[in-house]
N, C-alpha and C positions, 0 to 999 in steps of 0.2 A: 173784097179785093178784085181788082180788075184783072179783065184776062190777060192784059200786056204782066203789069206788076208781076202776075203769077208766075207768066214765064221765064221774065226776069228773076226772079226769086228759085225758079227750078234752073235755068242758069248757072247763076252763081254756084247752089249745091252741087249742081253737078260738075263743075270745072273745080269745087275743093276740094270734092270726095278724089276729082281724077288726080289732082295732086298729092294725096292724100297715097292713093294708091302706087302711086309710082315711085313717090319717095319708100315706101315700103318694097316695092318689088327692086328699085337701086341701090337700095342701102345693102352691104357687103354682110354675108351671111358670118354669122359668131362662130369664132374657132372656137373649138375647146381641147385642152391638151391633157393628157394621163399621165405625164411622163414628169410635170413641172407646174410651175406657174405662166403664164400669158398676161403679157400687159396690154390691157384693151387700149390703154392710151402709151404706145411706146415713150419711155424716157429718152430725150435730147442729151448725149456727152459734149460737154463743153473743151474747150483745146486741150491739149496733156501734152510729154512729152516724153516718153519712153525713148528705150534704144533696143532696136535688133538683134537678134545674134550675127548680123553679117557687120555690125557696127554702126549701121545705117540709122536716122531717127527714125523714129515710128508715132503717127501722128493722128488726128483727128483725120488728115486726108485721107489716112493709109485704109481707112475701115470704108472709105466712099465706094459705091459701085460689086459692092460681093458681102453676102456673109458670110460672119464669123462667130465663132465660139471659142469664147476665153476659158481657158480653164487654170487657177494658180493654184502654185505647187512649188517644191525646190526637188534642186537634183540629187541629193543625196536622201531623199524621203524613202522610207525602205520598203514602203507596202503600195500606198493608195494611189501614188503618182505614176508609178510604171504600171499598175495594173487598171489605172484609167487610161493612159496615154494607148495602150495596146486594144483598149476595147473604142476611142474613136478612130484607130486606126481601120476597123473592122467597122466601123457606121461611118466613116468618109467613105470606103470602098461601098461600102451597098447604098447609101445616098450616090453616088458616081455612076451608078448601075442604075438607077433609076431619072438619070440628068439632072441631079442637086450637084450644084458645088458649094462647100462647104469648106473657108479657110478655117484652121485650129490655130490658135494663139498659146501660146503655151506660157502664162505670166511666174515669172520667178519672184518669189517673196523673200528669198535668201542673197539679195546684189553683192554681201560681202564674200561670198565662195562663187556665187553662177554668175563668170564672167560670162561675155555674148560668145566669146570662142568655144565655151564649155557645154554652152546652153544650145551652140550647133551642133554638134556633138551626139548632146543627149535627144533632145527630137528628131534630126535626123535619123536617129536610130532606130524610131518608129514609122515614122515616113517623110519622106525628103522635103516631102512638098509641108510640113508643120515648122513655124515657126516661134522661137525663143524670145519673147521679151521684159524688159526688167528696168529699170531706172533707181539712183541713189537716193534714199534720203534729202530730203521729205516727199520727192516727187512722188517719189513710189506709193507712199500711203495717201496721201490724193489719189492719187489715181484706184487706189485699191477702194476708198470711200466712193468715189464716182460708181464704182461698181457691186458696189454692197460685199465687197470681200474683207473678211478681218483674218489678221493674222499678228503671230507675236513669237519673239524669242525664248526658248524655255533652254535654260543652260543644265549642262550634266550633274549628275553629283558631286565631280571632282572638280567643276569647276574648268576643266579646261576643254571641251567644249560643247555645241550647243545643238538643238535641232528647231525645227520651226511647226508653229503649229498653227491649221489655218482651213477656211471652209472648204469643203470640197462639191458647192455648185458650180454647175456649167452656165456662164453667162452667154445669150446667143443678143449679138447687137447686126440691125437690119444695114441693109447697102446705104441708107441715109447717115449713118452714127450713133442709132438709137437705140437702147436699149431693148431688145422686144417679150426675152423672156429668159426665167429662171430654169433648169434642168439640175434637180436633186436627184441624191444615190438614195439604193439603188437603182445604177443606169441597166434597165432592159432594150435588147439590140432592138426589137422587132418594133414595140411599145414609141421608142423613143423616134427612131426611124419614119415610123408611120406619121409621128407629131410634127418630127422637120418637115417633112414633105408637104404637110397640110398648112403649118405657118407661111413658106419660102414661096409656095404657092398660091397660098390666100392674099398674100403682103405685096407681089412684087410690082 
């Protein structure tokens, strides 16, 4: 092999190895989260159409430019729903304290009792700035599918009425509309806190 070839030949290695190495040192370091699941490749939500509890639509736009964490639930739920609403109440304020903002969606799976007046009401209760929303039949279970949320009507023994039963993950969707990750119970403050902060950061 001639002396040119050679260098050309050491050349080339060397300009592949250097691409080589740079796409390694650019490529975005792996989150990993203790609290849930992470979607290495975020899911795209396609359009929906919810309603607010101010009455307003609530929309594929409404999720652009901020995260949010869905969490569905109905208002009259006696246990899981006010004793999760009051612990993201307590991880908005310490993501807040750290410069995370973090909207809470508060999804109603019961649209025939949690009107949007009702459903202001009840999250405001926990903090002003969380928001109620819900949609009729069928929309609502689309949208509950888009999200990997199930839920279903389980009526009393007498018959005259009924409660709702249904998962209790926290869906976190990025400023783009995309799904980013799952947050299963039980939710730990510090655990969980420490995971938003490393997604919100790692993603933006």
């Amino acid at each position: 092999m001639s002396s040119r070839i050679l260098t050309v030949a050491v050349a080339v290695a060397a300009a592949v190895l250097g691409l080589a190495a740079a796409s390694f040192l650019l490529r975005p370091p792996t989150i990993e989260i203790k609290s849930g699941t992470l979607l290495q490749q975020p899911r795209q939500l396609p359009e929906f159409a919810l309603t607010r509890d101010n009455g307003q639509p609530y929309t594929l736009a409404s999720l652009h430019g901020h995260w949010t964490l869905f969490f569905p639930g109905f208002i009259t739920c006696p246990d899981v729903c006010p004793t999760t609403l009051a612990f993201l109440k307590t991880l908005t304020t310490k993501l807040s304290a750290e410069g995370q903002k973090l909207d809470v969606a508060f999804v109603s799976v019961d649209p025939e009792r949690d009107t949007p007046e009702r459903l202001a009401s009840y999250v405001h209760y926990f903090n002003p700035e969380f928001i109620g929303v819900t949609a009729k039949e069928p929309e609502l279970a689309r949208f509950a599918q888009l999200l990997g949320i199930a839920y279903s009507k389980v009526p009393s023994k007498d018959g005259k009425t009924y409660t709702m039963d249904h998962t209790a993950a926290l869906i976190l969707v990025d400023p783009q509309g995309r799904i980013a990750a799952y947050f299963t119970p039980p939710h730990q403050l510090d655990v969980m806190s420490a995971d938003l902060v490393a997604v919100m950061k790692g993603k933006q």
